[in-house]
MIZARO-348401 format. One record per atom (N, C-alpha, C): x, y, z. Coordinates in pm, whole numbers, padded with zeros to 5 digits. Example, Ala and Ser with C-alpha at 12.3 -4.5 7.8 and 13.67 -1.06 7.14 Angstrom:
2
NODE/xx/yy/zz
NODE/01319/-00569/00780
NODE/01230/-00450/00780
NODE/01320/-00330/00780
NODE/01285/-00225/00708
NODE/01367/-00106/00714
NODE/01290/00003/00787
END
This chain:
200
NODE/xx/yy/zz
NODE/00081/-00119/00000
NODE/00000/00000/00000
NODE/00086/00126/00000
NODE/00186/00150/00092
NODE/00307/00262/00088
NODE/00358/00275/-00084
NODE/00363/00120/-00109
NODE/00451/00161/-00255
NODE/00323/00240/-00372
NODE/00234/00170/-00385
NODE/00097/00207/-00446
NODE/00122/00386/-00431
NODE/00086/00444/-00304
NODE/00106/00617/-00317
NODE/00205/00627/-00338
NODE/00303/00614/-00353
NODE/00455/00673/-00412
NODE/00388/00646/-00558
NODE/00392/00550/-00569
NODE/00367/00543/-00741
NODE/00240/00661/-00792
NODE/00147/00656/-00739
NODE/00095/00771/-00750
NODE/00094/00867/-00796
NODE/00167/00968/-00651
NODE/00236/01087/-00690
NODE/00326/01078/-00754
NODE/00382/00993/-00878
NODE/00518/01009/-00930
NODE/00423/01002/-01065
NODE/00304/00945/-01074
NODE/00208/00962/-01169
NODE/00154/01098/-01225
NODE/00153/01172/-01140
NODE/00054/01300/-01130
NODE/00135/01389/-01221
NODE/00141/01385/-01341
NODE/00209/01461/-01426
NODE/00117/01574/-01473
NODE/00000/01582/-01460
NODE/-00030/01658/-01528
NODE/-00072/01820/-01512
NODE/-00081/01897/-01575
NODE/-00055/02019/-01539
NODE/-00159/02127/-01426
NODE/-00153/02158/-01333
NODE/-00222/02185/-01249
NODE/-00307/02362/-01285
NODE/-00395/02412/-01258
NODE/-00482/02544/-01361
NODE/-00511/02600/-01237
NODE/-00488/02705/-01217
NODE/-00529/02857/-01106
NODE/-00641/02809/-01144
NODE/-00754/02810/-01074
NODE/-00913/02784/-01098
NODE/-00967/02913/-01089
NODE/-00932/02946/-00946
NODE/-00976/03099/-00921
NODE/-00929/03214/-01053
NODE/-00840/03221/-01061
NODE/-00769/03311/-01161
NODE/-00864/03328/-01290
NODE/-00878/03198/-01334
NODE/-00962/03182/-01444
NODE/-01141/03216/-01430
NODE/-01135/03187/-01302
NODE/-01301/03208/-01306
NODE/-01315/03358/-01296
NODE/-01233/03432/-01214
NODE/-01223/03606/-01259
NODE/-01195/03652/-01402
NODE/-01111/03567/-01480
NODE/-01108/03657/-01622
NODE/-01239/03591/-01677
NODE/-01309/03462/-01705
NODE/-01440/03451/-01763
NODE/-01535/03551/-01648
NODE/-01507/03548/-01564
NODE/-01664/03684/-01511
NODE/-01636/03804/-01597
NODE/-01482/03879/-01622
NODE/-01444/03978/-01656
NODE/-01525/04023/-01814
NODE/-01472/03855/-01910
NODE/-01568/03839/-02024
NODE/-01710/03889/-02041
NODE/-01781/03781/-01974
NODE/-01933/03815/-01949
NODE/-01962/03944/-01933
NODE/-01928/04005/-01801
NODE/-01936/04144/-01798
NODE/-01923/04220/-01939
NODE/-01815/04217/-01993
NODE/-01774/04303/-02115
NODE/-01918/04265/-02215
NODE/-01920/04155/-02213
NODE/-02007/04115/-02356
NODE/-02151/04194/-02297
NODE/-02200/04158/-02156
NODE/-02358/04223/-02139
NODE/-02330/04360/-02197
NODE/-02185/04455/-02120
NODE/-02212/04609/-02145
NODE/-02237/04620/-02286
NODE/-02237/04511/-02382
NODE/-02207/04556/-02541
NODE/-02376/04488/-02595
NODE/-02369/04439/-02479
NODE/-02529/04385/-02499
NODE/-02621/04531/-02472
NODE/-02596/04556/-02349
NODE/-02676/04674/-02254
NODE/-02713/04763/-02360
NODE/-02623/04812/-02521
NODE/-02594/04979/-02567
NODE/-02480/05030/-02555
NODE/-02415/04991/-02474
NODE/-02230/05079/-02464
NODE/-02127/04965/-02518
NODE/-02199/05027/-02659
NODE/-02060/04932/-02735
NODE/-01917/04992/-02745
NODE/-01826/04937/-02729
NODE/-01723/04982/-02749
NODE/-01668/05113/-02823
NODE/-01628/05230/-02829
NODE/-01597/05365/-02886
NODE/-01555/05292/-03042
NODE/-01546/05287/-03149
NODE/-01538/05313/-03269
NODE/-01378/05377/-03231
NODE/-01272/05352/-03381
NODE/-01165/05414/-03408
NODE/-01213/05506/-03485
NODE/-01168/05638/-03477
NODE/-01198/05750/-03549
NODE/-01063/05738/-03652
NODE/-01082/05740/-03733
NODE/-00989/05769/-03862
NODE/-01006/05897/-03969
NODE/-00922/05909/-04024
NODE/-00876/06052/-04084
NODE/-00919/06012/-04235
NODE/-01013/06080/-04282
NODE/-01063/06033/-04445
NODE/-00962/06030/-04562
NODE/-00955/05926/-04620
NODE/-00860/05929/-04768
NODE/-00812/06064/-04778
NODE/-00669/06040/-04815
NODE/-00620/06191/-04956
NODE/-00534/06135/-04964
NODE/-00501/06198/-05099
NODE/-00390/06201/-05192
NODE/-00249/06165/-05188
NODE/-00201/06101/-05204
NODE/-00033/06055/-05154
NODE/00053/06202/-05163
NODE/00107/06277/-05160
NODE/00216/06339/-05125
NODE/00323/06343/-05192
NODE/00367/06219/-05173
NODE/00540/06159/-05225
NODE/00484/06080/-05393
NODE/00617/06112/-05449
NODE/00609/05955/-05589
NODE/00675/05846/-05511
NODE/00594/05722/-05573
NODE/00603/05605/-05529
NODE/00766/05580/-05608
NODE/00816/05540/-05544
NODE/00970/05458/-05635
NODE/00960/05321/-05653
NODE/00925/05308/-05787
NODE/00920/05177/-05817
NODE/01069/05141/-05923
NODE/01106/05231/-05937
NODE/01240/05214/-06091
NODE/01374/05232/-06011
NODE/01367/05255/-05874
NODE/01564/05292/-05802
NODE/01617/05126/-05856
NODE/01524/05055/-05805
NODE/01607/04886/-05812
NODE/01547/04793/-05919
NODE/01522/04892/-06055
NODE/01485/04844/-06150
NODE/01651/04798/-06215
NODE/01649/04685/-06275
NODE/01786/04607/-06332
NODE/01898/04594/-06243
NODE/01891/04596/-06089
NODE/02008/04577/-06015
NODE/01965/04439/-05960
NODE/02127/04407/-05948
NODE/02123/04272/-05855
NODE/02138/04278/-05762
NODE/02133/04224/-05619
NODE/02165/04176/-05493
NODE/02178/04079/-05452
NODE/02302/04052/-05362
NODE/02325/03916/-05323
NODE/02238/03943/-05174
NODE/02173/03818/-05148
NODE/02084/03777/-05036
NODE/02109/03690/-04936
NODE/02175/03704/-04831
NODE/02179/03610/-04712
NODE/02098/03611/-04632
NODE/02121/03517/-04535
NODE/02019/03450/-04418
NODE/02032/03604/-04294
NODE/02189/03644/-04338
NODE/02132/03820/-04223
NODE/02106/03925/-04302
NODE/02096/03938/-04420
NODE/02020/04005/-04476
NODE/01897/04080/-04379
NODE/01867/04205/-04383
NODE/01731/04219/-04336
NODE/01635/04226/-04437
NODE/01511/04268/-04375
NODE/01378/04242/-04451
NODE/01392/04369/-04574
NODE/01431/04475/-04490
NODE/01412/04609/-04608
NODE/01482/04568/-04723
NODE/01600/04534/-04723
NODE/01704/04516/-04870
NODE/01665/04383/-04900
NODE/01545/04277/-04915
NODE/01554/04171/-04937
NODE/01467/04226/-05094
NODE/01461/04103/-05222
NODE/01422/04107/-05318
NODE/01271/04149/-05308
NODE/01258/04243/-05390
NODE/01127/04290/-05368
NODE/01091/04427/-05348
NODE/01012/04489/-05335
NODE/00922/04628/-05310
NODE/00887/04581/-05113
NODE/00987/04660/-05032
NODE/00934/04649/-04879
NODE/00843/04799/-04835
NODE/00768/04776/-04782
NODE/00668/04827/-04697
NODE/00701/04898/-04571
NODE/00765/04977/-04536
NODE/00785/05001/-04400
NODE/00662/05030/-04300
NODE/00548/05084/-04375
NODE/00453/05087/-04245
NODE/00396/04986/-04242
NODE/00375/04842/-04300
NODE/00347/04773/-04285
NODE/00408/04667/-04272
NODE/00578/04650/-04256
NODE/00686/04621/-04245
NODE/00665/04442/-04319
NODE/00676/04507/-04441
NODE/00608/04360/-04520
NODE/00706/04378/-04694
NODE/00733/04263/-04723
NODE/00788/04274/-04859
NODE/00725/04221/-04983
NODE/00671/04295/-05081
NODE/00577/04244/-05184
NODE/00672/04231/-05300
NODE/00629/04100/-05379
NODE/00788/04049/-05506
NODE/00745/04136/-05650
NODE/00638/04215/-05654
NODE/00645/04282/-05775
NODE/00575/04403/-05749
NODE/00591/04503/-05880
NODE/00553/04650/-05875
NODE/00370/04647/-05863
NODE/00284/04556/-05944
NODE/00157/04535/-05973
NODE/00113/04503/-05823
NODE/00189/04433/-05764
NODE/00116/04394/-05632
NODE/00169/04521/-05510
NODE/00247/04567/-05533
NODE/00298/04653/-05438
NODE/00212/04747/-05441
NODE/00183/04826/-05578
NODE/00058/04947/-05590
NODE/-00093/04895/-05495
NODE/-00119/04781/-05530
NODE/-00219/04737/-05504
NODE/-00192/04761/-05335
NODE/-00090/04665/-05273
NODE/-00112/04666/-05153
NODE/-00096/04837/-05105
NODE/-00042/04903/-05144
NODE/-00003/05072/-05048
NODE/-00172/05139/-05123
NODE/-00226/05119/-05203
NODE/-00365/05153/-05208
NODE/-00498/05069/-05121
NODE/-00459/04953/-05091
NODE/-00495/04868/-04993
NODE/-00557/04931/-04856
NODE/-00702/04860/-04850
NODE/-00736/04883/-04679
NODE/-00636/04874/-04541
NODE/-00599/04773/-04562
NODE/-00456/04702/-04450
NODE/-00358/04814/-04453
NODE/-00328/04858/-04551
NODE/-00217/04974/-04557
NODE/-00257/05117/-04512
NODE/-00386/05140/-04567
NODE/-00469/05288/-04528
NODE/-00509/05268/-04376
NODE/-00529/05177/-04316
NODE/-00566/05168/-04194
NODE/-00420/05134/-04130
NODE/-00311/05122/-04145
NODE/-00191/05159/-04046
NODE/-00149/05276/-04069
NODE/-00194/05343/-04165
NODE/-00145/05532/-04204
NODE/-00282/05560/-04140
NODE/-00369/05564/-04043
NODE/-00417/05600/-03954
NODE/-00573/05663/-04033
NODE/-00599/05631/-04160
NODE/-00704/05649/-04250
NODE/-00775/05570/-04293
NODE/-00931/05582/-04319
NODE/-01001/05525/-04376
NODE/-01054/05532/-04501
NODE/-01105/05413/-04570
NODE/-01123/05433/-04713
NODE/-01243/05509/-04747
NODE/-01289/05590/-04672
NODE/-01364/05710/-04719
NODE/-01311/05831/-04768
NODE/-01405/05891/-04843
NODE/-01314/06028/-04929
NODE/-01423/06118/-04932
NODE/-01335/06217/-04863
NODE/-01418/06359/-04816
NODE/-01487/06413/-04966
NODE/-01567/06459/-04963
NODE/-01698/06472/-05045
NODE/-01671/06601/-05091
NODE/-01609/06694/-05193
NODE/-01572/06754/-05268
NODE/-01749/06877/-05221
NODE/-01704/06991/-05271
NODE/-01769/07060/-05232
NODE/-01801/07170/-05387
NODE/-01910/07239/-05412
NODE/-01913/07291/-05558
NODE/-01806/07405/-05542
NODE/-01788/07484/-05465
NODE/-01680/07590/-05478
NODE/-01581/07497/-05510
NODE/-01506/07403/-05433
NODE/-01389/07371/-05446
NODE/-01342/07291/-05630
NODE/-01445/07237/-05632
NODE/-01460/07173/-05748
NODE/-01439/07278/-05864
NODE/-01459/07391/-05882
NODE/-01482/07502/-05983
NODE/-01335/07567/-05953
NODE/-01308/07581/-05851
NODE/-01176/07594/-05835
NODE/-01067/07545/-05888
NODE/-01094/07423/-05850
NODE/-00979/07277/-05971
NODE/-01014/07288/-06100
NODE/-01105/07326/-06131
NODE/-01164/07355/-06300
NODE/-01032/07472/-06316
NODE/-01063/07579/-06256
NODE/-00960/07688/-06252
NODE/-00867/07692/-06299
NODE/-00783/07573/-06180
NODE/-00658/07585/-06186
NODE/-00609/07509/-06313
NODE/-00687/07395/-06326
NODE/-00641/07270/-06433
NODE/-00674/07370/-06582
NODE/-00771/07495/-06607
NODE/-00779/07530/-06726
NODE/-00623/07664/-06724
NODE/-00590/07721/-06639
NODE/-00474/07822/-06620
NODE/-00357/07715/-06715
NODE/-00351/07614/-06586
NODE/-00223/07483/-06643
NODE/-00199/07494/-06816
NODE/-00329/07468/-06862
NODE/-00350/07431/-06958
NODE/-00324/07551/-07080
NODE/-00351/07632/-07014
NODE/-00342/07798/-07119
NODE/-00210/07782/-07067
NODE/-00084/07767/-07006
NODE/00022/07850/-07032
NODE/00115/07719/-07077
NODE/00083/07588/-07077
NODE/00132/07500/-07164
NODE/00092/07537/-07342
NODE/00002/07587/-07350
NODE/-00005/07611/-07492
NODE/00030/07726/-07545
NODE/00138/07717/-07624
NODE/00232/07861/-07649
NODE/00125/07873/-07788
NODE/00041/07998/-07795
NODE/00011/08010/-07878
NODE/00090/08062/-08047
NODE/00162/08046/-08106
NODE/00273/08062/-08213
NODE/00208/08159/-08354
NODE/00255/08247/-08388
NODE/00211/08325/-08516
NODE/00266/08230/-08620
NODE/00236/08219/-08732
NODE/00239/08174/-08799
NODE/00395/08217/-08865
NODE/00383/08354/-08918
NODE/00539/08403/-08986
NODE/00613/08374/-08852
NODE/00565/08365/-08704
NODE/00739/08388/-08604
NODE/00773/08226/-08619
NODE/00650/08144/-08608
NODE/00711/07982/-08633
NODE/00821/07973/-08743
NODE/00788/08017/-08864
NODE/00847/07999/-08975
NODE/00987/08111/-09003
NODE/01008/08201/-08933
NODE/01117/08310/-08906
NODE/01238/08213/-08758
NODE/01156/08155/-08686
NODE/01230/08082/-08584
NODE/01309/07914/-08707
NODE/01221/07862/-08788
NODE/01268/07769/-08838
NODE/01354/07830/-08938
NODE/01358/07945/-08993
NODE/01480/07980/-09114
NODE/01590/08014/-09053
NODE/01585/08057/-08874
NODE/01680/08055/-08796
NODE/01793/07998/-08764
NODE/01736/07873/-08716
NODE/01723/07734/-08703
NODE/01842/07676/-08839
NODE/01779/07649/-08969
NODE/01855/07627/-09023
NODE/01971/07679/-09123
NODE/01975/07805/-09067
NODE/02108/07907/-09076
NODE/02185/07894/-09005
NODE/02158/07856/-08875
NODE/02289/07845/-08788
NODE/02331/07675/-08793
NODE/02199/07553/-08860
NODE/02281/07405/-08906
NODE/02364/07475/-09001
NODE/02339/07572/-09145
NODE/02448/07553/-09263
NODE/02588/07605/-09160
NODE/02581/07741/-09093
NODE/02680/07774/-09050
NODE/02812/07671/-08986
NODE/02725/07580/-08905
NODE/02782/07496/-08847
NODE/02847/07407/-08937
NODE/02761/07400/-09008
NODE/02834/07275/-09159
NODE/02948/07319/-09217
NODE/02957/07462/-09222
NODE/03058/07534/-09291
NODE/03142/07507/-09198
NODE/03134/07554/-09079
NODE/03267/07580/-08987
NODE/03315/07470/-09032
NODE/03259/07368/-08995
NODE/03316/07198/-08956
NODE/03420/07191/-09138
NODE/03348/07249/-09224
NODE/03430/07182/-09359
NODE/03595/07299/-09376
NODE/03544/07400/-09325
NODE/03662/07519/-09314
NODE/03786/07420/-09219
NODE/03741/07374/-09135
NODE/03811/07306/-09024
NODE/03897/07183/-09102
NODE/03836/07131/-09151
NODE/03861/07055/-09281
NODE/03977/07082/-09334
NODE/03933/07148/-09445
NODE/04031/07220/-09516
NODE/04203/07218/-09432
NODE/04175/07293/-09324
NODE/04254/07385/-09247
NODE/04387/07261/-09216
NODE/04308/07171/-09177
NODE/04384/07039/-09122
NODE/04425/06978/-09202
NODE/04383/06968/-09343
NODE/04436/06861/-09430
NODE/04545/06948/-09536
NODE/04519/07105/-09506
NODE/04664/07204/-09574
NODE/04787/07185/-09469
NODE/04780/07197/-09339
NODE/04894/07182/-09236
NODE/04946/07015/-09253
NODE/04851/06932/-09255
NODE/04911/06780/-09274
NODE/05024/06809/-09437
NODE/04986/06844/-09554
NODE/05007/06885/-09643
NODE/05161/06921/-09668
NODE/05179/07040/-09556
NODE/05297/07144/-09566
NODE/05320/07029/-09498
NODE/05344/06946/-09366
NODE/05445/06868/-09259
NODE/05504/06801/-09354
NODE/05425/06708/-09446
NODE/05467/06605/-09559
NODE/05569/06726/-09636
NODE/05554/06787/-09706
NODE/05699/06836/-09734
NODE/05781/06883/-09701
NODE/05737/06940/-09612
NODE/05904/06951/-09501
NODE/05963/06848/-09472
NODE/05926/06756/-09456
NODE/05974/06588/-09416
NODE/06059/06591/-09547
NODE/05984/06541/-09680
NODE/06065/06544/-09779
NODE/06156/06619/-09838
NODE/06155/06724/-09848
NODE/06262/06844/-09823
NODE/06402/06802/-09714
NODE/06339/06786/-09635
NODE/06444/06730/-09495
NODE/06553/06570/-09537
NODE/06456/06490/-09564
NODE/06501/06380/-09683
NODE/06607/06380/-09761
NODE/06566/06500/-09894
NODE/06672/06531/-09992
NODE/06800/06556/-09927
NODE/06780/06667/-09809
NODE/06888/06749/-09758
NODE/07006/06645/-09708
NODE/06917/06476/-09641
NODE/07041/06418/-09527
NODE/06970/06449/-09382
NODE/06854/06516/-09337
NODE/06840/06528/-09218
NODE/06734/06430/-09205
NODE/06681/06383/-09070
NODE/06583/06325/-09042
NODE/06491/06381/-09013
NODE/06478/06518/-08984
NODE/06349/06596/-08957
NODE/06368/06711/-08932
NODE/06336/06776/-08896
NODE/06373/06928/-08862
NODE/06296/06934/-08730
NODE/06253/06873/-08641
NODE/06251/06863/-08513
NODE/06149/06883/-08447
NODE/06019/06857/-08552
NODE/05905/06870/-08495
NODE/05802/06755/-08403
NODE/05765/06783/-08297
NODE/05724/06683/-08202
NODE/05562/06609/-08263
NODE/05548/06718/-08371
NODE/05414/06666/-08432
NODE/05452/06504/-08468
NODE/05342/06382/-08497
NODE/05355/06321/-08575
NODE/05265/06303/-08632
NODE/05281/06229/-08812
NODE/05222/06220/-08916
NODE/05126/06138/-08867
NODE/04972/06195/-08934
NODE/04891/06086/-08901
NODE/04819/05964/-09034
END
């Protein structure tokens, strides 16, 4: 019988549970769930409505580069488009847009996918500005100054053509004269007359 309880307690492996402990966090539960029962549901996260990104996205810095990848490598320099606010690495540009336009992503930048509701002043405003843009991108051009700018234009290509053939000339008369001084020098018995130029 002595040996029987030793064996016993050498049995009793198994893991022993705070009872009390536990029966306070399930009351704690209950409680919570009636107050949400009662009407006092939990406060809502207030979030800041959609806008506009700010920054350009860089999708082309690590367009055609390689990297070598090890096991200590961190996450940011690993292959791929990384995420820092969502500290996540996506393997292509198509999925990366997707995810930083993403709910999951707008809700760790502290926003929701609602978008503040444009107002008629403001709207006529952007008409405004986008028709201004638009008038001073379009150079309106006279007709004779277009055509006075293009006879311009290709007066100063002939000029240029000229210089370049004058230049010409210029170089292939001095090559010209070296060659007979050389030969001249020849007739005489000398080897050169001591010029550092050489023939090309």
């Amino acid at each position: 019988m002595i040996c029987d309880n030793a064996l016993t307690k050498n049995l009793d492996f198994r893991r022993k549970w705070d009872k009390d402990e536990y029966e306070k966090l399930a009351e704690k539960r209950l409680t919570e769930e009636r107050e949400k029962k009662d009407g006092k549901p939990a406060q809502p996260v207030k979030r800041e409505l959609l806008r506009h990104r700010d920054y350009k996205v860089d999708l082309e810095s690590k367009l055609g580069k390689t990297i070598v990848i090890t096991k200590t490598t961190p996450q940011s320099e690993m292959g791929g488009y990384y995420c820092n606010v969502c500290d996540c690495v996506v393997k292509d540009s198509i999925n990366f847009l997707d995810h930083i336009n993403g709910k999951k992503h707008q809700r760790n930048l502290g926003m929701s996918m609602r978008v503040e509701r444009s107002t008629l002043d403001q709207v006529k405003k952007r008409f405004e500005v986008n028709k201004k843009k638009m008038e001073e991108k379009q150079k309106d051009y006279d007709f004779e100054e277009r055509m006075k700018e293009l006879r311009e234009e290709e007066e100063k290509a002939k000029a240029y053509k000229k210089e370049k053939q004058r230049e010409k000339k210029r170089r292939a008369e001095e090559d010209l004269t070296f060659e007979e001084d050389d030969e001249m020098a020849a007739v005489m018995g000398f080897s050169g007359f001591g010029s550092t130029k050489k023939n090309h």
